[in-house]
ROPA-588506 format. One record per residue (C-alpha): x, y, z; chain; residue number from 1. Coordinates in nm, 4 decimals, always signed. Layout:
BEGIN
[[X, Y, Z], 'A', NUM]
...
END
This chain:
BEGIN
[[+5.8108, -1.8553, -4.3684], 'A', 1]
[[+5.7386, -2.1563, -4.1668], 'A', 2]
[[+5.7573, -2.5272, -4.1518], 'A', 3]
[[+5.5094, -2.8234, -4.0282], 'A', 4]
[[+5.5404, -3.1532, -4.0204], 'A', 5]
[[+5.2885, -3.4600, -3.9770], 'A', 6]
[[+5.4512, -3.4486, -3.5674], 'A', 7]
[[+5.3157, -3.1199, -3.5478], 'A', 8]
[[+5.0050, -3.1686, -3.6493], 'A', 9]
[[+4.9226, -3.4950, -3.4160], 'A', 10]
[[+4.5116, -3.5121, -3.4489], 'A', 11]
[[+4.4822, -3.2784, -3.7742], 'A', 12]
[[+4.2539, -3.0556, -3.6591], 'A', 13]
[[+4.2692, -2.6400, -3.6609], 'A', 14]
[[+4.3849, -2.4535, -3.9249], 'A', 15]
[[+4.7689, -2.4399, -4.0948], 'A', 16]
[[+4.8770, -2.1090, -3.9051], 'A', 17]
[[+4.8511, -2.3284, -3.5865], 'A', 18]
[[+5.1111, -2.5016, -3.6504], 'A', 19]
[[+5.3746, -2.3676, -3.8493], 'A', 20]
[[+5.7198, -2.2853, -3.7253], 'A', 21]
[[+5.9619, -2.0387, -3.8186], 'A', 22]
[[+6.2104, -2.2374, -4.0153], 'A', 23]
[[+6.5237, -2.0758, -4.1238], 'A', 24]
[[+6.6294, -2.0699, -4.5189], 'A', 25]
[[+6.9382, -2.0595, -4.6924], 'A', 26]
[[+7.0050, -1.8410, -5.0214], 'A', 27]
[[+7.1046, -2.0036, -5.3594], 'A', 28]
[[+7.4720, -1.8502, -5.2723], 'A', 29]
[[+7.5059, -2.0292, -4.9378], 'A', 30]
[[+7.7815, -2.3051, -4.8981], 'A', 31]
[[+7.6415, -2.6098, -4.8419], 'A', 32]
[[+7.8318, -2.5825, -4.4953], 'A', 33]
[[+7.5827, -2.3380, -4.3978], 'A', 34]
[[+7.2705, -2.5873, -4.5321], 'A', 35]
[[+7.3707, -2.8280, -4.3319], 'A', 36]
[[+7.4167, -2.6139, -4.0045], 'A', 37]
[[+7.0501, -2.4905, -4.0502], 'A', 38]
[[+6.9029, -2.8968, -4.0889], 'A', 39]
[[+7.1427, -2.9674, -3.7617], 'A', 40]
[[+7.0009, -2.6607, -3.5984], 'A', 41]
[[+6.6157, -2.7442, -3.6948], 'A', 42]
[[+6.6495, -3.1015, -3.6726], 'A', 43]
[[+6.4812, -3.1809, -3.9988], 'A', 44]
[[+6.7154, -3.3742, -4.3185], 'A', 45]
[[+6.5710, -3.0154, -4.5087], 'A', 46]
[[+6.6302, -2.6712, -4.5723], 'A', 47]
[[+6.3985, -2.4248, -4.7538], 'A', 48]
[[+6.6059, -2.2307, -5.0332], 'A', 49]
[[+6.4800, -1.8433, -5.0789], 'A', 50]
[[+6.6013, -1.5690, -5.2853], 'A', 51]
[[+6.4118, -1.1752, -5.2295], 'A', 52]
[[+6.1867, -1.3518, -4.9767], 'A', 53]
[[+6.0534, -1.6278, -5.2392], 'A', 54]
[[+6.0987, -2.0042, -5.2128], 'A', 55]
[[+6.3301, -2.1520, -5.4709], 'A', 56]
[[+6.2793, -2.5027, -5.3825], 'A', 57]
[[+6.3981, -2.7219, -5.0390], 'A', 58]
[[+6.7406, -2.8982, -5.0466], 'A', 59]
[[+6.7259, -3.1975, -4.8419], 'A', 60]
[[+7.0000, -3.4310, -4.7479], 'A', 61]
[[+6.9332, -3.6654, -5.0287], 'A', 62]
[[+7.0092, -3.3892, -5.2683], 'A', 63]
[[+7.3807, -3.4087, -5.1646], 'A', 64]
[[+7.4292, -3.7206, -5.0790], 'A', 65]
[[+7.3531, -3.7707, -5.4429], 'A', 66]
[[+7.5096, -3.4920, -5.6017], 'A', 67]
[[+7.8186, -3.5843, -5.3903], 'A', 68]
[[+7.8081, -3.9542, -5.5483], 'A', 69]
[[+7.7743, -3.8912, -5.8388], 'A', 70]
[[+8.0372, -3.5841, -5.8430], 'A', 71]
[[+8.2679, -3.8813, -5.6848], 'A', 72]
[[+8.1737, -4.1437, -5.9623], 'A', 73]
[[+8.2833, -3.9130, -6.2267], 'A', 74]
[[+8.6360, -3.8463, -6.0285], 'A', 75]
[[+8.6928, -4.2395, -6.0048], 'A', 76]
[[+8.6294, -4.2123, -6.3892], 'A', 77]
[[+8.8979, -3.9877, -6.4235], 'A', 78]
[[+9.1659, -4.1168, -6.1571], 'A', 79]
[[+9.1260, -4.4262, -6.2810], 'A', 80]
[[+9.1960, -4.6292, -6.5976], 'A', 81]
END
């Protein structure tokens, strides 16, 4: 499993295997310490989630950043009248 981005790719010409990276993943069980360790670590806002060696989906920053407001939005509701 690998990763490529437009940076990579500069002119566009050659074929995909040229380019691609090894990316590390994270497994649907991984804290979301550990996502973000692998994003710092590759430099990208992403993380490619796998489970038995087949992609899940990719969790990106966004993803919590959202899921943390709106997690927080709901505790306001509660806390306060």
């Amino acid at each position: 499993m690998g990763a490529i981005n437009l940076y990579d790719v500069g002119g566009g010409k050659g074929v995909v295997r040229d380019y691609v990276r090894p990316m590390r993943h994270v497994e649907p069980e991984s804290t979301l310490y550990d996502a973000i360790s692998v994003m710092s670590e590759a430099g990208t806002t992403w993380v490619p989630v796998v489970s038995n060696g087949k992609l899940l989906g990719i969790l990106t920053m966004e993803n919590m950043n959202k899921a943390y407001s709106e997690r927080l939005k709901k505790t306001e509701e509660f806390v306060m009248p």
